[in-house]
C-alpha positions in Angstrom: -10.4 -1.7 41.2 -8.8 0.3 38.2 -10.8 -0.3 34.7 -7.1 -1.6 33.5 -6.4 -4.0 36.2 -10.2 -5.1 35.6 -8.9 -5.8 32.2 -6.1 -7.5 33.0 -7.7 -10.4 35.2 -9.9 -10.8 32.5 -7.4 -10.9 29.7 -5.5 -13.7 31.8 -8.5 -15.7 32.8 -9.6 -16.1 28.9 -6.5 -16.5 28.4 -5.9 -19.6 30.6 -9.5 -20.8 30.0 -8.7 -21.1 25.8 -5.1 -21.8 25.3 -5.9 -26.1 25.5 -7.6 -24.6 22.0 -4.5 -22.4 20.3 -6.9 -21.9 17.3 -9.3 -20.6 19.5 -7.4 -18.8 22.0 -5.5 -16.6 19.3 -9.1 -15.6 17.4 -9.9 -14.5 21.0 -6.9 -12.2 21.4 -7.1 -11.3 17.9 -11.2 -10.2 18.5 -10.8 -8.8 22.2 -7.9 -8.1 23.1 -5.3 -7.4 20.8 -7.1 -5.6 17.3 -3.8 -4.5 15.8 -2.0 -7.8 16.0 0.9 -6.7 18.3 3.3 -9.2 19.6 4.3 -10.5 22.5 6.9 -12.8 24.4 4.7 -16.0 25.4 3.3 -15.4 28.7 4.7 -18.7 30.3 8.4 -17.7 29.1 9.7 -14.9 30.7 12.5 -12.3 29.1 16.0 -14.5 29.8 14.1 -17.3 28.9 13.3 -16.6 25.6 16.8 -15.4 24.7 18.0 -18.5 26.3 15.7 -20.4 23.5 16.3 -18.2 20.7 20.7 -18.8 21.6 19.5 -22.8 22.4 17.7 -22.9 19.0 21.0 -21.3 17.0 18.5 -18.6 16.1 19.9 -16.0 13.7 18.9 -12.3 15.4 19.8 -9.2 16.3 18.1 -6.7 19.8 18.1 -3.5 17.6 17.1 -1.0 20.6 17.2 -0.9 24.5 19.2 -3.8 25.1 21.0 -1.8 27.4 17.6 -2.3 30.3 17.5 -6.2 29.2 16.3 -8.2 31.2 14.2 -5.7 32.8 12.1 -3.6 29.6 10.2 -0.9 31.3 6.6 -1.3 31.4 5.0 0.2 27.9 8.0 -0.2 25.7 8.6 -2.8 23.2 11.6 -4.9 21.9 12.6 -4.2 18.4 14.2 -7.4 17.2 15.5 -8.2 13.5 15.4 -11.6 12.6 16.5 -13.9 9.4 13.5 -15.0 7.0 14.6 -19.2 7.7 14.3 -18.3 11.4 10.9 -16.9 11.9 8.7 -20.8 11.4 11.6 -21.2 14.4 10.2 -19.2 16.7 6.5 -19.1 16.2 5.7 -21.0 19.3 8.0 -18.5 21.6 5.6 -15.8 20.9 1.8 -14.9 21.6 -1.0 -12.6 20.3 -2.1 -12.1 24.5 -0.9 -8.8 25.7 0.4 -10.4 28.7 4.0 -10.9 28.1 6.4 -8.4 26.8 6.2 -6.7 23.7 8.2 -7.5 20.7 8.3 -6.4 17.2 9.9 -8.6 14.5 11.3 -7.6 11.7 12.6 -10.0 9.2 15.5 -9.6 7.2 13.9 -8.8 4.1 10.6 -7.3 5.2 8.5 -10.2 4.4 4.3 -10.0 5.0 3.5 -9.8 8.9 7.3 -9.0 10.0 7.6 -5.6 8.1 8.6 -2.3 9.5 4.9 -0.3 8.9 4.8 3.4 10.5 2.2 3.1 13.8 1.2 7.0 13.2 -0.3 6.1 9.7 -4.0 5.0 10.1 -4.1 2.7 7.5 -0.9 0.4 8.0 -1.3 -2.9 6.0 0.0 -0.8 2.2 3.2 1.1 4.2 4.6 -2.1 5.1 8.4 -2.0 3.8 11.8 -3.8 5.2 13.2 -2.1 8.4 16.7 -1.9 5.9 17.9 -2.9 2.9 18.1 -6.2 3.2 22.1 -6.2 2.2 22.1 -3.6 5.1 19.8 -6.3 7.3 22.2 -9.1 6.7 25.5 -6.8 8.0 23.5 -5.9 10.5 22.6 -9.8 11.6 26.5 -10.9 10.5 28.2 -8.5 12.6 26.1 -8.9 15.9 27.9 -9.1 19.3 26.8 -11.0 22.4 25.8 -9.3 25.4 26.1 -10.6 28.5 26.9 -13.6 27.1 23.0 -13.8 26.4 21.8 -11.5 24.0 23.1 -10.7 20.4 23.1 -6.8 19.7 24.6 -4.3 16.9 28.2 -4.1 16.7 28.6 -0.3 18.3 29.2 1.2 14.1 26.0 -0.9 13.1 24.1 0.2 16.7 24.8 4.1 15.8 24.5 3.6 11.5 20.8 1.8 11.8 19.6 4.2 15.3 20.7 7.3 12.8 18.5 5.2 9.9 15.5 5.0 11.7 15.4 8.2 13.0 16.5 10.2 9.8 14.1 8.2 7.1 11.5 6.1 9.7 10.2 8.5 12.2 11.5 12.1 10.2 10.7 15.3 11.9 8.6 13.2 14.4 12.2 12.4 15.8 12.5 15.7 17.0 15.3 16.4 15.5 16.2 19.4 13.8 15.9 20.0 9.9 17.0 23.2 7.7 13.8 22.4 5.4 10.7 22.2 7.9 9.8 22.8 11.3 10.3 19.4 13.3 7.2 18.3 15.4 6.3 19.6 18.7 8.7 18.3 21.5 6.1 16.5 23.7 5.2 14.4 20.5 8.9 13.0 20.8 9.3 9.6 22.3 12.6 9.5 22.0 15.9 11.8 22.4 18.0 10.8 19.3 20.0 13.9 19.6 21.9 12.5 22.8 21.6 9.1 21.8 23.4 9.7 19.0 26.2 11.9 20.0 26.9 9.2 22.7 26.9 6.4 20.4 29.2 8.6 17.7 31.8 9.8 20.0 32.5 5.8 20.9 32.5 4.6 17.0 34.3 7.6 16.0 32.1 9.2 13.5 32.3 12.7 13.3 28.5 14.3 13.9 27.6 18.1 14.6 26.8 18.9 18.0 23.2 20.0 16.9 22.8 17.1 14.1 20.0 18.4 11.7 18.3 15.7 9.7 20.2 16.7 7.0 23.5 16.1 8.5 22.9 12.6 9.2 21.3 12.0 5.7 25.2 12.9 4.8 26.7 11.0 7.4 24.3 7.7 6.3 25.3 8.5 2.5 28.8 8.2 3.0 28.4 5.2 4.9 26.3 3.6 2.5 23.4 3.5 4.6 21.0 5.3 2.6 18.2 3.7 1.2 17.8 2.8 -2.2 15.6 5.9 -4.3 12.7 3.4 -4.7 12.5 2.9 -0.6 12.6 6.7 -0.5 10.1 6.9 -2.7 7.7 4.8 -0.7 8.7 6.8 2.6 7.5 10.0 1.2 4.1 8.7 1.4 4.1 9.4 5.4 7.7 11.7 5.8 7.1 14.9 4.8 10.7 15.9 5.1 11.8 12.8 2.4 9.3 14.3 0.2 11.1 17.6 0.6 14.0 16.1 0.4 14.0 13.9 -2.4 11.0 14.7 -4.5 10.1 18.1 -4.5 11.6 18.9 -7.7 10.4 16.6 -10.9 13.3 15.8 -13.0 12.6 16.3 -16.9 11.7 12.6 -17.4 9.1 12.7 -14.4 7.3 14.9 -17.3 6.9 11.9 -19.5 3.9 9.9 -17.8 2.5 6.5 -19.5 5.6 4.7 -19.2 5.6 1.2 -17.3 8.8 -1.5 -16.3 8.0 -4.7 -16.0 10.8 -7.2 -14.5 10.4 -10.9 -15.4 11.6 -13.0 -12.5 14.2 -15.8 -13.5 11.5 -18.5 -12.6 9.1 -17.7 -15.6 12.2 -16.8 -17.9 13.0 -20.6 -17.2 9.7 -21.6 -17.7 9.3 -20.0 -21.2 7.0 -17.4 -20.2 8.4 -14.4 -21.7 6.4 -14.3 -25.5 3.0 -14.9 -23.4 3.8 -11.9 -21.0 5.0 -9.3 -23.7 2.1 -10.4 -25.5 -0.5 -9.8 -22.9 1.0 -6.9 -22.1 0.4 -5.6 -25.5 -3.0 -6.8 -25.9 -4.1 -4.9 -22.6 -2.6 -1.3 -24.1 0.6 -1.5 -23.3 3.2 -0.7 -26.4 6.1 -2.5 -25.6 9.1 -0.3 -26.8 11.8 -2.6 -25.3 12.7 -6.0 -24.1 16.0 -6.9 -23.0 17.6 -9.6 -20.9 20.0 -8.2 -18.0 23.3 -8.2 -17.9 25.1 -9.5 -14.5 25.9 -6.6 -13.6 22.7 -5.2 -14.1 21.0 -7.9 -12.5 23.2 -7.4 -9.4 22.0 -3.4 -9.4 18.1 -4.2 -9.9 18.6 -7.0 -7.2 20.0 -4.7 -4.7 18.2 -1.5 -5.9 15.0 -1.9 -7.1 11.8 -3.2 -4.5 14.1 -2.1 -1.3 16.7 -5.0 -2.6 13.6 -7.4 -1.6 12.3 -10.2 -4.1 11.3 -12.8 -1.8 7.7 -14.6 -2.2 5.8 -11.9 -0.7 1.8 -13.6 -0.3 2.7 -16.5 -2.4 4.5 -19.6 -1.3 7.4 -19.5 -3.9 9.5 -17.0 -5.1 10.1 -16.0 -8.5 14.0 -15.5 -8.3 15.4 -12.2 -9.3 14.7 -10.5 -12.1 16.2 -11.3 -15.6 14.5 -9.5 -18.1 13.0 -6.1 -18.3 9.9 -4.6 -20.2 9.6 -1.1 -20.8 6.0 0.0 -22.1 3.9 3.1 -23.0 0.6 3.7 -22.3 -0.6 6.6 -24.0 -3.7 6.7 -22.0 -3.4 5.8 -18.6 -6.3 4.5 -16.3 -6.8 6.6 -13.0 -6.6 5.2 -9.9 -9.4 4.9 -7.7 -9.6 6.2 -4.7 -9.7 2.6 -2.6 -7.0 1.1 -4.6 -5.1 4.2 -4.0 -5.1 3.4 -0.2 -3.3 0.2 -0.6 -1.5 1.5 -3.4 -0.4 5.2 -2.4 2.3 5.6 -5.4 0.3 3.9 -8.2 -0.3 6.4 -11.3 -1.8 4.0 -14.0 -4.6 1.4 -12.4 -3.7 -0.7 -15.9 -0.5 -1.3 -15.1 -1.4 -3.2 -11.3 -4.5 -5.4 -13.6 -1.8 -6.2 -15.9 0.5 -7.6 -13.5 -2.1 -9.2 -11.4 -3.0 -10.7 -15.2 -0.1 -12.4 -15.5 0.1 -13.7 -12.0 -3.1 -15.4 -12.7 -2.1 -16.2 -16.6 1.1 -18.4 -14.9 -0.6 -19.6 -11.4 -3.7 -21.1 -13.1 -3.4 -24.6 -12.9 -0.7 -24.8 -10.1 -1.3 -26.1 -6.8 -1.4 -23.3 -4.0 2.0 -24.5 -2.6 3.9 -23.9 -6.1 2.5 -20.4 -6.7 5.3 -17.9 -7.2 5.5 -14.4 -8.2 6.5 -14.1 -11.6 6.5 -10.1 -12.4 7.3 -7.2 -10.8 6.2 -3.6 -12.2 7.0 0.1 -11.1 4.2 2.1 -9.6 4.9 5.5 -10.7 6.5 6.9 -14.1 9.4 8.3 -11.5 10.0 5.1 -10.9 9.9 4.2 -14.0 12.6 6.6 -15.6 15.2 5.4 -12.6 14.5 1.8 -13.7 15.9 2.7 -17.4 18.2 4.5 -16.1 19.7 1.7 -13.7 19.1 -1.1 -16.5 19.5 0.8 -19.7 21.1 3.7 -19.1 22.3 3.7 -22.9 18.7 3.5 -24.4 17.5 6.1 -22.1 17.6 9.2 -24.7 15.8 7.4 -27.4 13.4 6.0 -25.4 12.4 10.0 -24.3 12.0 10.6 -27.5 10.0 8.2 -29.1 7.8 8.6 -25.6 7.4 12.1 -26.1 6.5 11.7 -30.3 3.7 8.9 -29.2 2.0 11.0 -26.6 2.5 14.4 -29.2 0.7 12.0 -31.9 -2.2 10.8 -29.8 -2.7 13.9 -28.3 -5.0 15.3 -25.3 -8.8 15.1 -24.7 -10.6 18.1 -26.7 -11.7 21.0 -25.1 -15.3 20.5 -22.9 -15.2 17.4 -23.7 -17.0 14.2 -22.2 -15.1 10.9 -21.4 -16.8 7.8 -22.3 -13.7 5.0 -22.7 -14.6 2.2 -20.7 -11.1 0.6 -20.8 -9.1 2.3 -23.2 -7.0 -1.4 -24.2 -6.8 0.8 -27.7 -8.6 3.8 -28.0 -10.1 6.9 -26.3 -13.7 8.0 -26.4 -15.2 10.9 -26.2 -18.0 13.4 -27.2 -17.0 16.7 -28.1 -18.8 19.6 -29.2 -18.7 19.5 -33.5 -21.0 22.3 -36.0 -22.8 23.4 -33.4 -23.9 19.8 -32.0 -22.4 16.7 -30.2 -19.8 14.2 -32.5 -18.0 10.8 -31.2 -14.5 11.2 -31.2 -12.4 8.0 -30.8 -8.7 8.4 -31.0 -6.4 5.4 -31.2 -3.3 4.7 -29.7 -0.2 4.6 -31.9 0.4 0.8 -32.2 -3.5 0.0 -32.5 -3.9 2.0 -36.3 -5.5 -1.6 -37.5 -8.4 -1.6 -35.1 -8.9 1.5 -36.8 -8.7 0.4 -39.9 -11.3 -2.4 -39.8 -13.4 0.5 -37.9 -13.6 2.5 -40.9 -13.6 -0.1 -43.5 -17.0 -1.8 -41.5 -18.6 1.5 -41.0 -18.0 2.3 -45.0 -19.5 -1.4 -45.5 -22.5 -1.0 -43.5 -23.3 3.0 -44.3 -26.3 2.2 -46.6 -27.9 0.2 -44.3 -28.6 2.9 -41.6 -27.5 0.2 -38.9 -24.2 1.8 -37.5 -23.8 5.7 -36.8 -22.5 8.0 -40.1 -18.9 8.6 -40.0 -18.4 12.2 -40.3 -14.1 12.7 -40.5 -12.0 10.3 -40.5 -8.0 11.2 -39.4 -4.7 9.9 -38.9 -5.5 8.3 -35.8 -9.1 8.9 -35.0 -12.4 8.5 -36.5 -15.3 11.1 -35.9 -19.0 9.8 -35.8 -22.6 11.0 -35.1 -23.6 11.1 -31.4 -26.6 8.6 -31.0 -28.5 9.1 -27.7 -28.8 5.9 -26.7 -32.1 4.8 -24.7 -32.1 1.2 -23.9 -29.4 -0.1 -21.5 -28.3 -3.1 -22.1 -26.5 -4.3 -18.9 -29.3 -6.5 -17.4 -30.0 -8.8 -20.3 -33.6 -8.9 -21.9 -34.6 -9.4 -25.0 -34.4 -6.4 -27.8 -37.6 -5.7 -29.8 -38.4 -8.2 -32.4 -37.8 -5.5 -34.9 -34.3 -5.0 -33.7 -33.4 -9.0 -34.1 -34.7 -8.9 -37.2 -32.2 -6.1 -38.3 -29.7 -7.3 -36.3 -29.9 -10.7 -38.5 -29.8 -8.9 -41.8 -27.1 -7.1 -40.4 -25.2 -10.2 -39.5 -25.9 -11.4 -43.5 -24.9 -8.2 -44.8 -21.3 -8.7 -43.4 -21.2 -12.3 -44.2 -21.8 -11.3 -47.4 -18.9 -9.5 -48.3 -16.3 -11.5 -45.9 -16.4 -9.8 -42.4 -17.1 -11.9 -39.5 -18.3 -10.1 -36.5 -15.7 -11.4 -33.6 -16.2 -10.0 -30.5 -19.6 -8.2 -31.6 -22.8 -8.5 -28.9 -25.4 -7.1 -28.1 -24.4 -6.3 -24.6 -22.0 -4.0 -25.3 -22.2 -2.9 -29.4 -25.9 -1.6 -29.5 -27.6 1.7 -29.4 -31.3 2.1 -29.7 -32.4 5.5 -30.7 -35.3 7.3 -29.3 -37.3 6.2 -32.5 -36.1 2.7 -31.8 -33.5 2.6 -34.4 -30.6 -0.1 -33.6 -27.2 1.1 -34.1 -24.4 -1.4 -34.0 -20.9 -0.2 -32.8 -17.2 -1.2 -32.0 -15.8 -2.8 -35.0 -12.3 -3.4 -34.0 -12.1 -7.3 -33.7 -14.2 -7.8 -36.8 -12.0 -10.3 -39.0 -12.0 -10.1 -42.8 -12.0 -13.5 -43.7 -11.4 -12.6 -47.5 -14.7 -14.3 -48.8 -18.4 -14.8 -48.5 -19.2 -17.8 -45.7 -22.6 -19.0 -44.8 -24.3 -16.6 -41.5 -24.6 -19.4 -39.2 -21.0 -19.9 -39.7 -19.8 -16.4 -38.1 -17.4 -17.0 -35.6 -18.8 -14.1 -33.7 -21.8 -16.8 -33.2 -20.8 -20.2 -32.8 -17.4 -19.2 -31.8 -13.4 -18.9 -32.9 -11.5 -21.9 -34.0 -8.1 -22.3 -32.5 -6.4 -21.9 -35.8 -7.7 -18.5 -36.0 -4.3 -15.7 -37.2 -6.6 -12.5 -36.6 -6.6 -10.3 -33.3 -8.6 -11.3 -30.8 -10.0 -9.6 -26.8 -8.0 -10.3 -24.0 -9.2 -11.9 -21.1 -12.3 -12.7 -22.7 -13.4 -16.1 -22.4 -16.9 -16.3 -24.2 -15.4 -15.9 -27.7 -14.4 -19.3 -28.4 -18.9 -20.0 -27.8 -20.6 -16.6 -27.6 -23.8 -17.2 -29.4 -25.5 -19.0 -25.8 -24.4 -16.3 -23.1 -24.0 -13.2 -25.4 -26.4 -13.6 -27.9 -29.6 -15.5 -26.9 -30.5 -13.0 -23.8 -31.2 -10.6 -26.0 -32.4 -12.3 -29.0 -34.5 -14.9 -26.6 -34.0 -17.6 -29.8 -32.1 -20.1 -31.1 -29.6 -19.3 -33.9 -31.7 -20.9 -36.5 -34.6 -18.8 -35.9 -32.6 -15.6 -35.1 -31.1 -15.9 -38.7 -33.7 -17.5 -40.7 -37.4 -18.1 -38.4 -40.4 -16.7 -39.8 -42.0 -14.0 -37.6 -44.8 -16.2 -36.4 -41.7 -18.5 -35.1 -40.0 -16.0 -33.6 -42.5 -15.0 -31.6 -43.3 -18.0 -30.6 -40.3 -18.8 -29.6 -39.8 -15.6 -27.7 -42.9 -16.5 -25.3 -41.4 -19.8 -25.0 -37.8 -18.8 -23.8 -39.0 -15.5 -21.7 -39.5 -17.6 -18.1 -35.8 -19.5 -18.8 -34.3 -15.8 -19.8 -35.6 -13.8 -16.7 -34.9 -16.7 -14.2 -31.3 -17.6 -16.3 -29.9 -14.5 -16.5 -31.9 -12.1 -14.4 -32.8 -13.9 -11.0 -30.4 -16.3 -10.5 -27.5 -14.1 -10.9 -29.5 -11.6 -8.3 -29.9 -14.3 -5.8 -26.6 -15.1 -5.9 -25.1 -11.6 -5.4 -27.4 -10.9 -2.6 -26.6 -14.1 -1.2 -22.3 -13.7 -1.3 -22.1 -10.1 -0.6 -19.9 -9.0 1.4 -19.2 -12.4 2.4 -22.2 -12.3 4.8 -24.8 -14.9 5.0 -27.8 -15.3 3.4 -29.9 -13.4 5.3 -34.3 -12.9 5.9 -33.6 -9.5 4.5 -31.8 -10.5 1.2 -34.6 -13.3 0.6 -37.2 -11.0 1.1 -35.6 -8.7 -1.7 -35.2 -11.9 -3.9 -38.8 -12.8 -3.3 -39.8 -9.3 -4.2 -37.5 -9.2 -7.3 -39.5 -12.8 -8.2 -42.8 -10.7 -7.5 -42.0 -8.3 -10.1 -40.7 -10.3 -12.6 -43.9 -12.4 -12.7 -46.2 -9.6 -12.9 -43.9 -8.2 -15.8 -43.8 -11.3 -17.6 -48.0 -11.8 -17.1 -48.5 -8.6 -18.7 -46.3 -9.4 -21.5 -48.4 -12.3 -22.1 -51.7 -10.6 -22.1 -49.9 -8.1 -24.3 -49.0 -10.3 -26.5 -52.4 -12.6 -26.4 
């Protein structure tokens, strides 16, 4: 008995033993038998009967290949069938995840999650996934079917030769075999198919006009002049696995490729309706974006992005509504884009700035918040890349175009490139670069500010100047246009895992905090966490001074809104997706300070260190162990395993030995 025969008894026997279970049957298929998800005719409906369900059923399809063998598919090859988005709940029941039946592959109209063309020679599939055609092109495709045999609905004969041509020219590239003037098309046992007979047959019955030895680039014509190329977006996303698009298409950067940082976002008509719009240009300003236009489309434009932009497809995707097409545009700069890892480059192959994907997932989560699952819609839509960009602008603004060039190229001229040998250290880069660069023969901070964020500058400089005397913050050594240059502090005391700072630290820290109250500044968006440098003599230096408000008179200490939080009638700037703010003083500040605000402002020493020994335990079990136990617990979605509890019964170990010695230390 053959291994695959072996295999096949057993495939059907689980597969009659589970389907009473249909949850269970398809995770067994799914687990065992079928790990790329491939679909297949149910295995109690044979070929004619499931075309004589889809025609009972009214359903709206097209066979787009070898329905010239149907009924009889040879063994190993599949059915590529195109189907309308309303019909595909329809049909769930007519097809199974068990490799028994014949295979199908279903492509919806407009490409939608699951029934999306996605290249099978490309290892990692899920991120290719794209509509089979335009979806205008999809819908001629499904309008002008024929019957066949008075059973199946196939391609009109232009249609059958227009979307063969398609997927061999843009789909499967040189692997079609067929010949190209650019490259060198793949070997010819690779080849599955012969397109070049195919398609001289099929053109010498529609009519069309094709070279006897049709290179790729002849059909690319022929397709163009039938208006079955895709859109330059779709292309774009093809080059990721066709060399030969790339080659095509892309190998030459047009002159606005050369302007990087720039960003379209399209509001979908949904959030326009529901008075979104001020909320979305404002976050996307806030996150370090400049937004140097916002303009509502025309019809006519509306009708181009529609059919043009996302491969002409703006259905739900992953959520459960859509968001309607897009009515408004947002073109934004970013001056200092964020690189892309390497893992969200996987799933994201054209991406160039990582902001621009957190800022759209942002505002997905800004609008979705309180909604049920079931009325979650997709409310934006961004370009990837700055190519893509530049088309956008010039599909929906072509007018604006010119001096939207320049002003791009004067704000990346003004803020400039990283110095020579320098050292990046920007850990978001919302408004400004940082870096240390080589300065008199030692190290300097450099931080450089992006054009539209000159007032977090300002209140930089202007708190730095305050606080000079008091040896607290670093000394500014140049101040420019658009940067600031300070000493480089070597900072020795990491403050990610909280613990609380030397006594002589808080105490600094307080007078540091009264110092500012003083003279009007309130310290929003100041903690320890994240704005403290200890130097090797155990000096505290305070930094980051952007959010600081200037409340334009003294005020009490224990009345900073950087402590007991920001009242909602508060005009000044404030973070962005930071939610501590509005009460800071309990998560931000008493880790590190171990006391009450009382005693962190005004205790005597003797309280403060009682209170210190007092609050220790809660601190290290708070924010220390709890948090640990709880990572170790959820990662990776596994359970909680002997292994993990041993680690957090190790980390408990340690802890208490750390906190007897302090004790004795202190005793």
């Amino acid at each position: 008995m053959s291994r695959a025969f072996a295999r096949q008894i057993i495939t059907k026997t689980i597969y009659r033993a589970t389907r009473g279970w249909p949850r269970l049957s398809e995770k067994f298929a799914r687990k065992f038998f079928n790990k790329r998800r491939k679909r297949y005719i149910d295995p109690r409906i044979s070929v004619p009967e499931f075309f004589k369900l889809l025609r009972d059923r009214d359903v709206d399809y097209v066979v787009l290949r070898r329905f010239e063998e149907l009924p009889d598919i040879p063994k190993g090859r599949s059915l590529d069938i195109l189907i309308a988005d309303h019909d595909l709940e329809r049909i769930a029941d007519l097809w199974s995840l068990w490799p028994l039946g014949q295979q199908i592959d279903l492509y919806s109209e407009t490409g939608r999650s699951g029934f999306a063309f996605s290249p099978s020679f490309v290892e990692l599939r899920q991120p290719h996934e794209m509509a089979p055609f335009p979806p205008h092109l999809a819908r001629q495709i499904l309008e002008r079917a024929c019957l066949r045999d008075g059973l199946y609905r196939v391609p009109c004969e232009a249609d059958h030769f227009l979307s063969i041509a398609y997927h061999a020219v843009y789909l499967e590239g040189l692997r079609s075999g067929l010949a190209s003037t650019l490259m060198e098309s793949e070997l010819a046992e690779r080849v599955s198919h012969d397109y070049a007979t195919v398609l001289g047959e099929l053109a010498i019955r529609v009519g069309i006009s094709v070279p006897s030895a049709a290179t790729l680039e002849d059909l690319d014509e022929i397709l163009g002049a039938c208006g079955w190329r895709p859109t330059e977006d779709m292309l774009e996303r093809i080059s990721v696995w066709s060399p030969w698009v790339q080659r095509r298409y892309f190998s030459s950067p047009d002159a606005f490729q050369r302007l990087p940082g720039v960003t379209v976002f399209f509001v979908r008509e949904r959030a326009s309706l529901e008075g979104w719009m001020d909320g979305i240009v404002e976050l996307i300003e806030n996150r370090g974006f400049e937004p140097l236009l916002v303009r509502e489309l025309t019809p006519e434009h509306k009708r181009s992005v529609t059919q043009e932009i996302r491969g002409g497809n703006w259905g739900q995707g992953v959520f459960a509504l859509s968001g309607g097409p897009p009515v408004s545009i947002i073109v934004a700069l970013d001056v200092l884009p964020m690189p892309v890892p390497r893992e969200i480059a996987k799933e994201h192959p054209l991406l160039e700035n990582l902001r621009t994907l957190k800022v759209k997932n942002m505002i997905r989560i800004m609008i979705n918040a309180d909604r049920p699952r079931k009325q979650q819609y997709n409310a934006v839509h961004s370009t990837d890349s700055f190519r893509q960009a530049w088309s956008a602008i010039q599909l929906c603004a072509p007018e604006d175009i010119g001096w939207l060039a320049e002003t791009v190229r004067a704000r990346l001229d003004e803020f400039g490139l990283p110095a020579d040998q320098s050292r990046n250290m920007t850990r978001h880069g919302h408004r400004a670069r940082v870096e240390i660069i080589q300065r008199d023969g030692g190290l300097a901070v450099k931080k450089t500010f992006k054009p539209q964020c000159r007032r977090f500058l300002e209140r930089e400089v202007e708190v730095l100047q305050l606080l000079a005397d008091s040896g607290n913050v670093p000394k500014i050594l140049a101040v420019k246009d658009n940067a600031v240059l300070l000493e480089h502090i070597e900072d020795v005391w990491r403050g990610n895992v909280p613990r609380p700072l030397p006594l002589s630290c808080v105490r600094q820290l307080a007078g540091m905090i009264k110092t500012v109250a003083a003279a009007g500044y309130d310290p929003v968006d100041f903690a320890p966490r994240n704005n403290l440098l200890m130097d090797r003599n155990g000096g505290m230096k305070a930094i980051d001074f952007e959010f600081w408000h200037d409340r334009g008179e003294s005020y009490p200490p224990d009345d900073a809104h950087g402590l007991v939080g920001v009242p909602d009638t508060s005009r000044g700037d404030l973070p962005a997706g930071v939610d501590y703010f509005r009460n800071p003083y309990p998560s931000q500040w008493f880790p590190y300070t171990g006391l009450d605000l009382a005693t962190f402002l005004n205790g005597s020493p003797i309280r403060q260190i009682m209170m210190r020994t007092i609050n220790y335990p809660y601190i290290k079990v708070r924010y220390v162990l709890a948090p640990f136990l709880w990572k170790a617990a959820i990662k990776g979605n596994e359970p909680y395993t002997l292994t993990k509890l041993g680690r957090g019964l190790r980390a408990v170990w340690r802890i208490g030995k750390k906190f007897h010695a302090e004790i004795l230390h202190r005793a």
